[in-house]
FITOR-419796 format. One record per residue (C-alpha): x, y, z; chain; residue number from 1. Coordinates in nm, 3 decimals. Layout:
BEGIN
<node><c1>X</c1><c2>Y</c2><c3>Z</c3><c>A</c><k>NUM</k></node>
...
# end
This chain:
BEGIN
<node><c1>-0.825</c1><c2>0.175</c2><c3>-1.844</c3><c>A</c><k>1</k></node>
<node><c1>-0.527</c1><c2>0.267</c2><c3>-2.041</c3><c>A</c><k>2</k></node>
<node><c1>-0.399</c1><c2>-0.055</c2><c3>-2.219</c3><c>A</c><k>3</k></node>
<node><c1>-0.050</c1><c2>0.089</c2><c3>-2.161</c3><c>A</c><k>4</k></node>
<node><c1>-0.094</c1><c2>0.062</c2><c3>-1.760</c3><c>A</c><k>5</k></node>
<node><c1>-0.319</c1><c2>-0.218</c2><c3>-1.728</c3><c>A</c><k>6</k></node>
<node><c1>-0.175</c1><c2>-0.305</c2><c3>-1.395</c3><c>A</c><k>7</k></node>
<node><c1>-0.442</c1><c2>-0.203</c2><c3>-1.146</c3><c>A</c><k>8</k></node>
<node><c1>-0.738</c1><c2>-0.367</c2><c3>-1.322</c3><c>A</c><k>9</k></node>
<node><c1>-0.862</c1><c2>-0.739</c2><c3>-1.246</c3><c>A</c><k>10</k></node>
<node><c1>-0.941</c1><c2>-0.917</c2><c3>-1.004</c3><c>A</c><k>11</k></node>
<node><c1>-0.561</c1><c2>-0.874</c2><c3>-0.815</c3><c>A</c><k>12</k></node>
<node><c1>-0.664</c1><c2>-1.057</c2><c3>-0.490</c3><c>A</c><k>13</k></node>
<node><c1>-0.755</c1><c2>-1.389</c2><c3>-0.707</c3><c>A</c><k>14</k></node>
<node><c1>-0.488</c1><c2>-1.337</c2><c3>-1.003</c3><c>A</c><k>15</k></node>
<node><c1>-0.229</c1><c2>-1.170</c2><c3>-0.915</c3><c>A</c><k>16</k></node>
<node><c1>0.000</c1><c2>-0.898</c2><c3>-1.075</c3><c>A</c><k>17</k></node>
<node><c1>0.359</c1><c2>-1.024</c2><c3>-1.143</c3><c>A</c><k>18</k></node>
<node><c1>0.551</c1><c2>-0.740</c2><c3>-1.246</c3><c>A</c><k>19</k></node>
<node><c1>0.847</c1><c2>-0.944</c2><c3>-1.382</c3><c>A</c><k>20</k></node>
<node><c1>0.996</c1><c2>-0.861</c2><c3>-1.719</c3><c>A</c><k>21</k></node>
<node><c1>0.690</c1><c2>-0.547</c2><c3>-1.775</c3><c>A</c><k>22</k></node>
<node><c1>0.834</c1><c2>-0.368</c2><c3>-2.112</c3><c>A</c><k>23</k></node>
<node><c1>0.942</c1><c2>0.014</c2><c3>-2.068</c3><c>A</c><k>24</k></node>
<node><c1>0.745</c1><c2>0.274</c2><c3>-2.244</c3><c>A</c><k>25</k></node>
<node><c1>0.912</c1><c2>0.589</c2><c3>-2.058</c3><c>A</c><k>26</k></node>
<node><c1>0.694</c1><c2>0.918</c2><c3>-2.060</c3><c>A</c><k>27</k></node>
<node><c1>0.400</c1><c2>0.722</c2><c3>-2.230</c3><c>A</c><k>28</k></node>
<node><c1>0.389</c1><c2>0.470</c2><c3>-1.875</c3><c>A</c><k>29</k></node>
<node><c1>0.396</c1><c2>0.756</c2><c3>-1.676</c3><c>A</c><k>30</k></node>
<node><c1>0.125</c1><c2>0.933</c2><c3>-1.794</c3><c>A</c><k>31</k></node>
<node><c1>-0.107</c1><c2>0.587</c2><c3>-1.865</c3><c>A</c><k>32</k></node>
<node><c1>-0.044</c1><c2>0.553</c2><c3>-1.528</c3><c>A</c><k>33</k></node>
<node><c1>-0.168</c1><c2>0.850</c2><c3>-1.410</c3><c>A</c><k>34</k></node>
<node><c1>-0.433</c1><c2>0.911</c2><c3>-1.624</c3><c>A</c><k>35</k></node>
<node><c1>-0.560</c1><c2>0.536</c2><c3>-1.473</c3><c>A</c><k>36</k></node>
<node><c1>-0.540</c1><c2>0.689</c2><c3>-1.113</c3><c>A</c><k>37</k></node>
<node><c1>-0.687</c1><c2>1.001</c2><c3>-1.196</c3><c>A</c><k>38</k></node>
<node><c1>-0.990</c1><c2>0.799</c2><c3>-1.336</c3><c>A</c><k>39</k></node>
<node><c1>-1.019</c1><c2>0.581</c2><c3>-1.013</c3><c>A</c><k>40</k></node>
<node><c1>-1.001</c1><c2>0.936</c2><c3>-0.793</c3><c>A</c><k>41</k></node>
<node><c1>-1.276</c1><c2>1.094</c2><c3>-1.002</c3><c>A</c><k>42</k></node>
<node><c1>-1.491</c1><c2>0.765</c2><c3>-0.925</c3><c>A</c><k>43</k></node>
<node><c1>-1.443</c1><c2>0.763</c2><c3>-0.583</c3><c>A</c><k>44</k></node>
<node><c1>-1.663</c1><c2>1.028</c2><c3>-0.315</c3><c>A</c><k>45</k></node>
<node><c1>-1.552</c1><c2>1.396</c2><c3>-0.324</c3><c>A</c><k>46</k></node>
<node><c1>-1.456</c1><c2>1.365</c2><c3>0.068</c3><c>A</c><k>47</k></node>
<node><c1>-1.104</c1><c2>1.260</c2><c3>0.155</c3><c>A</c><k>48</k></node>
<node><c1>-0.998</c1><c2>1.128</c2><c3>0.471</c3><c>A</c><k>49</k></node>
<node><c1>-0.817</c1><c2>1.308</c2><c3>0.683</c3><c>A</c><k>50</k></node>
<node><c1>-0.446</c1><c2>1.225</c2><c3>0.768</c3><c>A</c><k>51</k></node>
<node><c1>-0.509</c1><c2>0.996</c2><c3>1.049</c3><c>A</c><k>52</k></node>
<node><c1>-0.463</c1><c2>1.102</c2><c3>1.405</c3><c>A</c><k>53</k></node>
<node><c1>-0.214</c1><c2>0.981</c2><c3>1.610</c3><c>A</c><k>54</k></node>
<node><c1>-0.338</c1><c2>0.683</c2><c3>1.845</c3><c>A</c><k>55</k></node>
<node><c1>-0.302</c1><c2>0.736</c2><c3>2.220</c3><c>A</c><k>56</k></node>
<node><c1>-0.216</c1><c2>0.358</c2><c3>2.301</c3><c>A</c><k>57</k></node>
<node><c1>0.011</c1><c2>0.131</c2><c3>2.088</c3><c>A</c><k>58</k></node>
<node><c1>-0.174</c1><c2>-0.246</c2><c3>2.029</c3><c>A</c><k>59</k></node>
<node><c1>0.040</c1><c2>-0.479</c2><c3>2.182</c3><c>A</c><k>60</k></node>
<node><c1>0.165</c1><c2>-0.736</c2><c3>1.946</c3><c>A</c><k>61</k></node>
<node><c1>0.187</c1><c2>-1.106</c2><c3>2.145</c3><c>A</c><k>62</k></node>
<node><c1>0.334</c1><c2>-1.366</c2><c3>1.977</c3><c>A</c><k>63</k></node>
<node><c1>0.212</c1><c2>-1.640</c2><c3>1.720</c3><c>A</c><k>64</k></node>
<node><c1>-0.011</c1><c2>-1.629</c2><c3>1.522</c3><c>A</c><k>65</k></node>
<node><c1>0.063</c1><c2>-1.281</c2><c3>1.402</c3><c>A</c><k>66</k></node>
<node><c1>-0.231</c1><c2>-1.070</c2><c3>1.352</c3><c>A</c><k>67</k></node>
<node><c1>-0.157</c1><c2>-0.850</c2><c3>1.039</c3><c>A</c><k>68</k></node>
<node><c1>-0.415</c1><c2>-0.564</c2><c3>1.135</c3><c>A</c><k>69</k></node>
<node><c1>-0.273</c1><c2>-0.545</c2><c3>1.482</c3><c>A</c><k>70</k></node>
<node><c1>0.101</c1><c2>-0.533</c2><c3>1.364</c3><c>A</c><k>71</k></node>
<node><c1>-0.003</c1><c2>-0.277</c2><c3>1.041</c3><c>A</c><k>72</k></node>
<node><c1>-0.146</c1><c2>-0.027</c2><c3>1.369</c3><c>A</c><k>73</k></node>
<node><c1>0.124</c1><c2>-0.112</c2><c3>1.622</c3><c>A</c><k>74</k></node>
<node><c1>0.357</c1><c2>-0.012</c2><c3>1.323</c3><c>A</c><k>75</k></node>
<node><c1>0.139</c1><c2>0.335</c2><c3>1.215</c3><c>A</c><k>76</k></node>
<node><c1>0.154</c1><c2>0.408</c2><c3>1.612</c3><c>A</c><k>77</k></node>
<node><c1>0.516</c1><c2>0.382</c2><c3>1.674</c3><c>A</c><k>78</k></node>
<node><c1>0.578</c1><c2>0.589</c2><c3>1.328</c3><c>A</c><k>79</k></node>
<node><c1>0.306</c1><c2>0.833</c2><c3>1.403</c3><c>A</c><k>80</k></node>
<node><c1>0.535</c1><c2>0.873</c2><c3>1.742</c3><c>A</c><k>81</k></node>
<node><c1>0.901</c1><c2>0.851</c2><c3>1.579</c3><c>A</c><k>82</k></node>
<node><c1>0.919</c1><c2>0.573</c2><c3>1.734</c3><c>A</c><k>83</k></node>
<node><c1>1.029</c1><c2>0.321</c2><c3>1.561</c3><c>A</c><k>84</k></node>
<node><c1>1.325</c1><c2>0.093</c2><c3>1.709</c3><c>A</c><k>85</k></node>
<node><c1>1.523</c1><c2>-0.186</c2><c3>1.497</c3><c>A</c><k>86</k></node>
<node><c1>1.304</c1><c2>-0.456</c2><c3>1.508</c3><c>A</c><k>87</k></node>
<node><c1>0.989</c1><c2>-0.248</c2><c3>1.376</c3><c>A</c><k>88</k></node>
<node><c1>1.182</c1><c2>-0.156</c2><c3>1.100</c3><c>A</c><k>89</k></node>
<node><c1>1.238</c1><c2>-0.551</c2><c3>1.034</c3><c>A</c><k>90</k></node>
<node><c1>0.892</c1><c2>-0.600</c2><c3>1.075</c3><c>A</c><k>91</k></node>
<node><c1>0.829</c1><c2>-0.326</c2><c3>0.791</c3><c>A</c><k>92</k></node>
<node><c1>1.106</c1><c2>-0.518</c2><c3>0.549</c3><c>A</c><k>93</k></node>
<node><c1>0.897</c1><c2>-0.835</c2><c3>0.636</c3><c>A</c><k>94</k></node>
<node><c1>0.593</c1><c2>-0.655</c2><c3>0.503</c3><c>A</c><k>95</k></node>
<node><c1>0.743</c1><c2>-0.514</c2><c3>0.194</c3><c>A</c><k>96</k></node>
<node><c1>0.902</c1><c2>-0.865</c2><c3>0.130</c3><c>A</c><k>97</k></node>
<node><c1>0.570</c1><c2>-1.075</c2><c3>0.198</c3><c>A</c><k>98</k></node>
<node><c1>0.365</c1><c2>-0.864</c2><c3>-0.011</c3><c>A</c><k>99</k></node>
<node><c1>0.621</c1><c2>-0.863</c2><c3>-0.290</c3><c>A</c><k>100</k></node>
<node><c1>0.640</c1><c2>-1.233</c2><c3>-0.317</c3><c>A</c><k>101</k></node>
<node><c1>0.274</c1><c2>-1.290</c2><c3>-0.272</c3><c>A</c><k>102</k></node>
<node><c1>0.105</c1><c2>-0.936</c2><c3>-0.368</c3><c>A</c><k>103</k></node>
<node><c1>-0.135</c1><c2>-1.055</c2><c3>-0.104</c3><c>A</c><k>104</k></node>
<node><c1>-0.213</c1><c2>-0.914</c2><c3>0.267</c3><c>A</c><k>105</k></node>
<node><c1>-0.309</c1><c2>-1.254</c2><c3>0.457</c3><c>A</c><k>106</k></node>
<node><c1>-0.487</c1><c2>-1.210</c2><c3>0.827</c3><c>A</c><k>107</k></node>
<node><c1>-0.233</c1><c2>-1.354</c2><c3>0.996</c3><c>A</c><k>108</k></node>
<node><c1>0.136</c1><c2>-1.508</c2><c3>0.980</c3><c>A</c><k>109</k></node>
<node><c1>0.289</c1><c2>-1.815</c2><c3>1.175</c3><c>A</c><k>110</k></node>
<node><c1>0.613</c1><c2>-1.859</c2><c3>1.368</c3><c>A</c><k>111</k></node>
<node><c1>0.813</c1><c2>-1.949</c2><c3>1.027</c3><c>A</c><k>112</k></node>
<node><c1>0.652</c1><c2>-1.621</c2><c3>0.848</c3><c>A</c><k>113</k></node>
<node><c1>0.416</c1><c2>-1.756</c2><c3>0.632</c3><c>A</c><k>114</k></node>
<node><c1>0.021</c1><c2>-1.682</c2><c3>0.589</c3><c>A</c><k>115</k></node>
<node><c1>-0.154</c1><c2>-1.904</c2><c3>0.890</c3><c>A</c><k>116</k></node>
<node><c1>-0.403</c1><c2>-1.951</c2><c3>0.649</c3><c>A</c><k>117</k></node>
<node><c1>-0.322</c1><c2>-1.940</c2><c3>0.289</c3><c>A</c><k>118</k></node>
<node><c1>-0.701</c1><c2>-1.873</c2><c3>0.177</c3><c>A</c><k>119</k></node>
<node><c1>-0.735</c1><c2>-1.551</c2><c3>0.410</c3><c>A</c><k>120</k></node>
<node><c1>-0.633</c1><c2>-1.268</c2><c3>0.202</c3><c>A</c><k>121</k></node>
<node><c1>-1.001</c1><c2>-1.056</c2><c3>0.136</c3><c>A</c><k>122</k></node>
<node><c1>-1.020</c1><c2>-0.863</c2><c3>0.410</c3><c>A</c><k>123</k></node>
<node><c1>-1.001</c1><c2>-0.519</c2><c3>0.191</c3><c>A</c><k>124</k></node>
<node><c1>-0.924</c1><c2>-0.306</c2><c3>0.528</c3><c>A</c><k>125</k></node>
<node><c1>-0.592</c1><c2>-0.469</c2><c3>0.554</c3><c>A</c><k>126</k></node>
<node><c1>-0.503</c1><c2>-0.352</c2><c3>0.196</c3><c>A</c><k>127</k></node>
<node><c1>-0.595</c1><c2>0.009</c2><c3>0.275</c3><c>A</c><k>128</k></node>
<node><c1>-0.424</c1><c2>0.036</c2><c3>0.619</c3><c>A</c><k>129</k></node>
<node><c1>-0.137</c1><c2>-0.144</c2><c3>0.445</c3><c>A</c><k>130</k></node>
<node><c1>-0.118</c1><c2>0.097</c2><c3>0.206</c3><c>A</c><k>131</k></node>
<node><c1>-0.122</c1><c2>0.397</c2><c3>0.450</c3><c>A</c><k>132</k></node>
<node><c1>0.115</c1><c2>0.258</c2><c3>0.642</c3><c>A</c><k>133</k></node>
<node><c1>0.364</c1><c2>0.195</c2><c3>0.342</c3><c>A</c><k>134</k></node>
<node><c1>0.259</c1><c2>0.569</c2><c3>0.246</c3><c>A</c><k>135</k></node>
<node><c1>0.333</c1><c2>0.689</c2><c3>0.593</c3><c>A</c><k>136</k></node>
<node><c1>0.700</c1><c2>0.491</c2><c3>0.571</c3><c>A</c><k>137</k></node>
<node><c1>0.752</c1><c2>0.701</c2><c3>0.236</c3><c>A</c><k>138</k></node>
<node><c1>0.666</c1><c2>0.980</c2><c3>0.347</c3><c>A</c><k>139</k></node>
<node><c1>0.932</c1><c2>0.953</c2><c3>0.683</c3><c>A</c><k>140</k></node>
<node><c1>1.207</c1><c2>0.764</c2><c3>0.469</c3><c>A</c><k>141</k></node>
<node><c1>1.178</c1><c2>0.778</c2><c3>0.111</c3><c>A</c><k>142</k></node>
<node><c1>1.333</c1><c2>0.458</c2><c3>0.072</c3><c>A</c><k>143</k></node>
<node><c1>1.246</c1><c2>0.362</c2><c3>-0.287</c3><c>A</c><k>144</k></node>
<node><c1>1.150</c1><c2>-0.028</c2><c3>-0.210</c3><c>A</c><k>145</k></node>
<node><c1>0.848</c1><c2>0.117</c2><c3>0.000</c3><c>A</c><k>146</k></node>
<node><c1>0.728</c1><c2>0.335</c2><c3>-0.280</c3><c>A</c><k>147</k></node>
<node><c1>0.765</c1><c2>0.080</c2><c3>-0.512</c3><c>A</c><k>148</k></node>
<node><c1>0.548</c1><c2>-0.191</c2><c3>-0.293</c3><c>A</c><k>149</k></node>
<node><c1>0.313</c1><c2>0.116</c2><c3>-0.241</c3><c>A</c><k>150</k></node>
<node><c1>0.252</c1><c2>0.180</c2><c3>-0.630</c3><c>A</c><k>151</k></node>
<node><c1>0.209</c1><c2>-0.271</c2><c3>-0.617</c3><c>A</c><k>152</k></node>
<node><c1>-0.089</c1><c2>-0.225</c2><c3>-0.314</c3><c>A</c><k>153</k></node>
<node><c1>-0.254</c1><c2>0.065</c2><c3>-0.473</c3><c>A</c><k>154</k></node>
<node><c1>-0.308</c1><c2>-0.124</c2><c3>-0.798</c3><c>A</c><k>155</k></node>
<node><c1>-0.433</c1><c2>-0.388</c2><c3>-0.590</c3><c>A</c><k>156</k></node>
<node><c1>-0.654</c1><c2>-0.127</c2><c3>-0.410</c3><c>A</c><k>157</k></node>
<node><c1>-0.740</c1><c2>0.019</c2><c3>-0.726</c3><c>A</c><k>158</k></node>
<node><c1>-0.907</c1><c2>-0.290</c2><c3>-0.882</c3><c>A</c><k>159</k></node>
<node><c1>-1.146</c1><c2>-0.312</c2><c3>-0.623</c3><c>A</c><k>160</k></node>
<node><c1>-1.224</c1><c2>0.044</c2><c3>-0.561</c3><c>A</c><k>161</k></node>
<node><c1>-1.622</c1><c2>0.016</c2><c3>-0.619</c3><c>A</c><k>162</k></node>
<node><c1>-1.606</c1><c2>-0.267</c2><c3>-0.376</c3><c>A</c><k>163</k></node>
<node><c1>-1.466</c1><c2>-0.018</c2><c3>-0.071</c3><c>A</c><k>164</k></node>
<node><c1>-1.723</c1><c2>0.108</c2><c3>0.186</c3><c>A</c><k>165</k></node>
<node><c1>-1.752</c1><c2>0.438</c2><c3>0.139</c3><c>A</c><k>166</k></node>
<node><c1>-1.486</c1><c2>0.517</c2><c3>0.430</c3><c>A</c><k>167</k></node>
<node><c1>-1.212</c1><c2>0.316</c2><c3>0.316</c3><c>A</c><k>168</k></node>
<node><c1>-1.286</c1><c2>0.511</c2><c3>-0.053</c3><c>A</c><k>169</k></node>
<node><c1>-1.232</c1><c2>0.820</c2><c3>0.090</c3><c>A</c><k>170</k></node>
<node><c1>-0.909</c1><c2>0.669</c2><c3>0.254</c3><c>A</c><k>171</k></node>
<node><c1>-0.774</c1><c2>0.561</c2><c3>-0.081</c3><c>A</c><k>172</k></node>
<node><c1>-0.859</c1><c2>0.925</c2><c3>-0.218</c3><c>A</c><k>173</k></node>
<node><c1>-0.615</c1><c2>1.033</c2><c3>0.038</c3><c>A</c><k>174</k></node>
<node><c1>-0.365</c1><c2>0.773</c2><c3>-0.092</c3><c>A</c><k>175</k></node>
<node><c1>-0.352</c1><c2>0.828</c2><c3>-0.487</c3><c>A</c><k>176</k></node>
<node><c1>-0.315</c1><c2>1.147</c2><c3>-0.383</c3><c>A</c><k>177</k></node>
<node><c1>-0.004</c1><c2>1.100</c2><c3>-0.116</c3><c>A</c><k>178</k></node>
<node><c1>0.126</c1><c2>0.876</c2><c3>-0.434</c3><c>A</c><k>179</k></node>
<node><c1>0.104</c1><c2>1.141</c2><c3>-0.655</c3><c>A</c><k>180</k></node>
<node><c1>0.252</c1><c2>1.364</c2><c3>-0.473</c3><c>A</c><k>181</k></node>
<node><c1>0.562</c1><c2>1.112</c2><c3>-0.370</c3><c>A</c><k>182</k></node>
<node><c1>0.571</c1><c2>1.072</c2><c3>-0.772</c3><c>A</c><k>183</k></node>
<node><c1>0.590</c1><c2>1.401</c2><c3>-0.787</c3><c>A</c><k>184</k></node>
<node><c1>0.921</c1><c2>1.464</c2><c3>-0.591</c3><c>A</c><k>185</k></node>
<node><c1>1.090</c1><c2>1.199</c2><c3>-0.702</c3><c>A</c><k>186</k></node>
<node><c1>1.043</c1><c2>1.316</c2><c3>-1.101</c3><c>A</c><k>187</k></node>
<node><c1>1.215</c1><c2>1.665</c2><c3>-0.903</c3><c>A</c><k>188</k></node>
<node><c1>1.477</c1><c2>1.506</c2><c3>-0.752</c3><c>A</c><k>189</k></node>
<node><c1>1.571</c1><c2>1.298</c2><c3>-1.022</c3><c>A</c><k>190</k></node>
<node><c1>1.548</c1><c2>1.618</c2><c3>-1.267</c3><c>A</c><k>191</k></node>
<node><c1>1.806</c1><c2>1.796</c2><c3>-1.029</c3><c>A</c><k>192</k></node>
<node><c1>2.052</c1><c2>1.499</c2><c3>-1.101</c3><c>A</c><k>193</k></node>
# end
C-alpha cells in the first residue's frame, strides 16, 4: 500500500473513509493510486467475471422497508434494458447521496430514507453489486458524481478483497478494470481540452 493513496486500506465498513480536505499530489496520486489497484488485481483469481447478462424479469420493488439488493437489481435490469424512467434515476441520486454521506451500503432503508437498521451494513454482496451498478451508470452516462462514488465503493471493496468469495473476487477484477478503463478516458478527454 502506497502511503500516498492510503484510501482503500482498513477496515472501511467499521471506520470509514472521509475524503474531506485530502491534500493534492497531482501525477504522484494518480499513479499511487493505481499502482494500489493494480496490487489488489494481481491478488485476486486470474478469472474475471463476465459482463453480466441481462435479466429476463425486473424484481419488483414494493414499498417500505426498502430492500437495497432488490432496488441495486431492479436498477441493473431497467439499465441493462435502457430503461430507465425519472424516478429510477432519483433512486440512483439517492444511492450516490446515501453512500456519500455514510460510505456504507445498509440492507434496507425506511419511508424517511434512512438505514432501517443502522448496524446492517456487512453484507459484502451489496458493495459489489453496488459497485457494478454505479460502473454500469458510468459507463451509460459518464456523469462524474457516479465515477467519483464508484472510485469511494471500490476502496471500500478493495479493503476487504481477501474476504470476497471467490465469485464476487472475480467480479471486482471486472470492476478495477471497468475503473481503469473509465480513468482512462477521462485523462483523454480532459487532454483534448
Amino acid at each position: 500500500m502506497s502511503s500516498l493513496y492510503s484510501y482503500a486500506s482498513g477496515d472501511l465498513l467499521n471506520s470509514r473513509n472521509t475524503y474531506a480536505y485530502s491534500p493534492f499530489h497531482g501525477d504522484a496520486f494518480l499513479a499511487a493510486w493505481r499502482a494500489e489497484r493494480s496490487r489488489v488485481l494481481e491478488s485476486l483469481p486470474a478469472a474475471l467475471a463476465k459482463k453480466r447478462a441481462v435479466s429476463v424479469e425486473a424484481v419488483a420493488i414494493t414499498g417500505f422497508p426498502l430492500r437495497t439488493g432488490a432496488l441495486i437489481e431492479y436498477l441493473r435490469t431497467a439499465l441493462d434494458a435502457d430503461n430507465l424512467d425519472k424516478n429510477d434515476l432519483r433512486f440512483i441520486d439517492w444511492l450516490i447521496q446515501r453512500f456519500e454521506v455514510t460510505k456504507r451500503v445498509h440492507e434496507s432503508y425506511g419511508l424517511d430514507g434512512l438505514s432501517e437498521d443502522k448496524s446492517k451494513y456487512h453484507d459484502k454482496e451489496l458493495y459489489v453489486a453496488y459497485a457494478e451498478l454505479m460502473s454500469e451508470m458510468y459507463n451509460a452516462t459518464h456523469r462524474l458524481d457516479v465515477f467519483n462514488v464508484l472510485l469511494k465503493v471500490m476502496d471500500t471493496l478493495c479493503s476487504f478483497a481477501p474476504a470476497l468469495s471467490v465469485e464476487q473476487q472475480c467480479r471486482l477484477g471486472r470492476l478495477i478494470l471497468d475503473e481503469r478503463q473509465f480513468f482512462e478516458y477521462l485523462q483523454r478527454k480532459v487532454s483534448k481540452q
